[in-house]
C-alpha positions in Angstrom: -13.8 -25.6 -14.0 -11.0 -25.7 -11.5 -11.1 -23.9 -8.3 -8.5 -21.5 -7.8 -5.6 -21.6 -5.8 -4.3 -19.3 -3.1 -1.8 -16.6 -3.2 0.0 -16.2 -0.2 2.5 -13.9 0.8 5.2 -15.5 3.8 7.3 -14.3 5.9 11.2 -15.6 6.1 14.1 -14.8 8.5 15.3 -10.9 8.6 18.7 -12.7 9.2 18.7 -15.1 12.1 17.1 -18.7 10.0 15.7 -19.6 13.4 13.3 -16.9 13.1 11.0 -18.9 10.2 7.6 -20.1 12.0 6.9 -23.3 11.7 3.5 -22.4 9.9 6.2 -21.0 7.4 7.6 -24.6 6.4 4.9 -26.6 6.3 3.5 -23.6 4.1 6.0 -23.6 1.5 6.4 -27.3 1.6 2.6 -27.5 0.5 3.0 -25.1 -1.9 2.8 -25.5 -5.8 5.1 -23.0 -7.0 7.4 -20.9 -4.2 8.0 -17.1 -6.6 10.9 -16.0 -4.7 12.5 -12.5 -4.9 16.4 -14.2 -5.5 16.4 -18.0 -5.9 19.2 -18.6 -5.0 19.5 -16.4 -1.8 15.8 -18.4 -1.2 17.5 -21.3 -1.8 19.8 -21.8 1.3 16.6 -21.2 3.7 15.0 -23.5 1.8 17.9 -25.8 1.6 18.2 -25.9 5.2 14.6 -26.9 6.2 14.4 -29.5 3.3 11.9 -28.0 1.6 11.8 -29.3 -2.4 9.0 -27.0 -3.8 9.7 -25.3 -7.1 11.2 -21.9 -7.2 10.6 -19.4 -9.9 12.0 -15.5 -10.0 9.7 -12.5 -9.3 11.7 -9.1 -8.5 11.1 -6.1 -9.3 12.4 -5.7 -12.3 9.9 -8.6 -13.4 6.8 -8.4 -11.4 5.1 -6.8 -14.1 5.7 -9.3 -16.3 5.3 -12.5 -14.1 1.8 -11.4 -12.9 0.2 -12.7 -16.3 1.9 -16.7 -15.8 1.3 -16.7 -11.8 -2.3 -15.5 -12.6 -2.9 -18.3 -15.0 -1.4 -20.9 -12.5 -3.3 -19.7 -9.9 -6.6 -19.6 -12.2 -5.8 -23.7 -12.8 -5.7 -24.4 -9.2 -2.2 -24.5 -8.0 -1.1 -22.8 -5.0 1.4 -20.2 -4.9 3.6 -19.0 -2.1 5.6 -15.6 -2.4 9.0 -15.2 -0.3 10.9 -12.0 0.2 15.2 -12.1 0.6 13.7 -11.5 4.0 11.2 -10.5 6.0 7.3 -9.8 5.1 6.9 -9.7 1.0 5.2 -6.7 -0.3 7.0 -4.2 2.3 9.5 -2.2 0.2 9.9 -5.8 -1.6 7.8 -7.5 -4.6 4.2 -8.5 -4.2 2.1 -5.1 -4.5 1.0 -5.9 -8.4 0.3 -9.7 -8.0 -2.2 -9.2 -4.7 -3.9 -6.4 -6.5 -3.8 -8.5 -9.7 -5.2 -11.7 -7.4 -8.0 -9.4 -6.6 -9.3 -8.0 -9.4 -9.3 -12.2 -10.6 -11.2 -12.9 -7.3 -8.3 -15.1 -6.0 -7.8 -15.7 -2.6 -4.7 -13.7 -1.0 -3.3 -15.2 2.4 -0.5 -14.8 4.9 1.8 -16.4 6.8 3.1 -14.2 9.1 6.6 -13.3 10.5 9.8 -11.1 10.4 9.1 -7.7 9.8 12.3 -5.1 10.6 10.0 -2.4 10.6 8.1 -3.3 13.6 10.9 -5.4 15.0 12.9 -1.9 15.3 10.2 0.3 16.1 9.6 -2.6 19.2 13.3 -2.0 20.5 14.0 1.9 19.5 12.4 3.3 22.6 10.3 5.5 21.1 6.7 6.1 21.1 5.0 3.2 18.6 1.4 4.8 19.5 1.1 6.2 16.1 4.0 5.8 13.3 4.5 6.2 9.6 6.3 3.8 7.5 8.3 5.8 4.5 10.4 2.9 3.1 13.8 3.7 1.8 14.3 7.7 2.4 15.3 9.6 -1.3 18.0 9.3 -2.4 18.4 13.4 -3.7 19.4 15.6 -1.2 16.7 17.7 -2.7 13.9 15.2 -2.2 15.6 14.0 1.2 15.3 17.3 2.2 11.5 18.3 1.0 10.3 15.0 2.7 11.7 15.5 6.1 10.2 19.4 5.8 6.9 18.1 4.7 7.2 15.8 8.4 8.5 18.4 10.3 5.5 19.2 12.1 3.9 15.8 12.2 3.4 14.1 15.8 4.0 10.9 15.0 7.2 8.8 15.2 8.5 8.2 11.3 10.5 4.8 10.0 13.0 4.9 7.5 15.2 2.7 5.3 18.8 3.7 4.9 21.7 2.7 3.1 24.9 3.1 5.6 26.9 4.7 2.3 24.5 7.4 3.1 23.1 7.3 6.4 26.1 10.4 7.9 24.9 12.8 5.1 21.3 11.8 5.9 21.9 12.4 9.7 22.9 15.7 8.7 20.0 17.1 6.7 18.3 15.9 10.0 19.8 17.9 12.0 19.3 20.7 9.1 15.8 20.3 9.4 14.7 19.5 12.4 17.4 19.8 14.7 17.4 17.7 17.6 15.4 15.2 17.0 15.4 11.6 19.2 16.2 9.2 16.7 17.2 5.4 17.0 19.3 3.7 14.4 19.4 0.1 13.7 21.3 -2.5 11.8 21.9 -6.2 11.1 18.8 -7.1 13.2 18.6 -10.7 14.4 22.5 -10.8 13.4 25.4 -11.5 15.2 26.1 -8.2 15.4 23.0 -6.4 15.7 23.0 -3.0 16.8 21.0 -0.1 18.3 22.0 3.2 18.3 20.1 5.7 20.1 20.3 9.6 20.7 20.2 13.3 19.0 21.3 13.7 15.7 24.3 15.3 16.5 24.6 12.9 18.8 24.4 10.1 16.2 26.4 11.9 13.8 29.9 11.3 15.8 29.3 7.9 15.4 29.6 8.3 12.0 33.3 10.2 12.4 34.3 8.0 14.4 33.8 4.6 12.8 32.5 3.1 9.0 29.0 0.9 9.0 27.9 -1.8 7.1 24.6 -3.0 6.7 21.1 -1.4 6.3 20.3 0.9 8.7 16.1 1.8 10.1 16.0 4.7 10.9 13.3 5.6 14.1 12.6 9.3 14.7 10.4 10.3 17.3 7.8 12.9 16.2 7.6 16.9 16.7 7.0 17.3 20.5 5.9 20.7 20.5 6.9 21.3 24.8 10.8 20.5 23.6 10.2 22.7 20.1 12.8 24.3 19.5 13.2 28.0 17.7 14.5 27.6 14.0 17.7 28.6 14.9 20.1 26.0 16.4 21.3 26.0 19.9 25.1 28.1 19.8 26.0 25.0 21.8 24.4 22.1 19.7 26.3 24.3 16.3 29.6 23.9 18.4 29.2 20.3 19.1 28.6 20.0 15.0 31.8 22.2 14.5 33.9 20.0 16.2 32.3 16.9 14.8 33.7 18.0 11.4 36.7 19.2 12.3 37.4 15.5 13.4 36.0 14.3 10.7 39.0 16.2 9.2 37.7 19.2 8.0 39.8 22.6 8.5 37.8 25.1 11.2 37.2 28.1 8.8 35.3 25.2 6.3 33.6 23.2 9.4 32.3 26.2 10.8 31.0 27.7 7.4 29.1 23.9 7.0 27.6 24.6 10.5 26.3 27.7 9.7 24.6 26.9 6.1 22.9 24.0 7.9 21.8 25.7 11.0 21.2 29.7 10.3 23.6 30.1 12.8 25.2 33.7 12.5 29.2 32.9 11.4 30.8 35.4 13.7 29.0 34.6 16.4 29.5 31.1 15.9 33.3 32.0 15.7 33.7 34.0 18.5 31.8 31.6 20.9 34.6 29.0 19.8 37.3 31.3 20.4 36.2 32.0 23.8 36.6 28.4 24.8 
């Protein structure tokens, strides 16, 4: 009977190929079979460090049905590495069924560790990494965006998200619905060229989004609910002004921005209006 082989789950690049550990190669050269989330996105890192192993697919649209073969391969001995299009697999990316399937077949699960954008922004936001939840990629719905960052409102610790940029302004916003003024750090194309950090309030945040178009995905950092800065549930006349002119840049007409302002904030319209008259 053979002895089984190990499943282990390594780390690649987040975007910058010098990140890979040199644990990583010599891991993936040893290895059997490499299951790879996009082969031929895993193909240039490999490519580049001359590593020949054999690649096969496993995404998410074919875990399910890959677990049975790597299983079997595993059962006969050979050793299988898993790589992510980057960073640590099984975070938001394949792996979850195989190392649950690996376990229940008593078959050893290993890592190689690495890249992680989670921890790598959460290191460089600036705020507090004493005690954090990881959420993975926010909803989509504005309904479920919404009843998430409710359910969190109270919640002391700093949260993570990943965002997509093509909805990263509307997400800012139900922020800044929800739980006002919040210190939040945004960051993109980590490791890249053009790596950026973003860091302020939401509303803050939010004319960065009039102002200029992103690309890339975004983690979102929020700091927690500090109840010595809580804040009624009623926004600031002077935060609900700054929002005003945000989307009056944006181009929206005054009557429209200011009625925006108010549904988000509970701010009272004429009030609201009069306050910007008086300027």
């Amino acid at each position: 009977m053979n002895t089984p082989g190990i499943f282990t789950l390594v780390a690649t690049p987040i975007g910058n190929l010098n990140d890979i550990t040199l644990r990583a190669i010599d891991q993936l050269k040893s290895a059997d079979i490499i299951a790879a989330e996009d082969t031929r996105h895993s193909g240039k890192l490999l490519k580049a460090y001359d590593i020949n192993t054999p690649m096969i697919s496993l995404h998410k649209f074919n875990e399910t049905q890959r677990c049975d073969s790597i299983i079997s391969m595993l059962l006969e001995g050979k050793n299988v590495a898993l790589i992510s299009d980057a960073g640590t697999p099984g975070i938001c990316d394949p792996g979850e069924a195989i190392v649950k399937a690996c376990i229940n077949n008593n078959i050893k699960v290993s890592i190689t560790p690495g890249a992680n954008a989670v921890i790598s922004a959460l290191a460089i936001s600036g705020i507090s990494a004493s005690s954090f939840t990881f959420y993975g990629f926010i909803p989509k719905k504005i309904k479920e965006k919404e009843e998430l960052l409710s359910s969190i409102s109270e919640s002391k610790q700093t949260s993570i998200f990943y965002e997509s940029p093509f909805r990263i302004k509307n997400t800012l916003e139900i922020i800044f619905k929800i739980l006002h003024e919040r210190n939040i750090a945004l960051i993109r194309e980590l490791t890249k060229l053009h790596e950026e950090v973003l860091r302020g309030k939401a509303s803050e945040l939010l004319n960065a989004f009039t102002e200029r178009e992103h690309k890339g995905e975004f983690v979102i950092v929020m700091q927690g609910n500090d109840n010595q800065a809580k804040k009624d549930n009623t926004t600031d006349i002077s935060e609900a002004k700054k929002l005003v002119e945000q989307y009056i840049k944006n181009g929206d007409k005054k009557t429209a921005a200011i009625k925006k302002v108010c549904l988000q904030t509970g701010i009272n319209r004429k009030e609201l209006y009069d306050s910007l008259n008086n300027n």
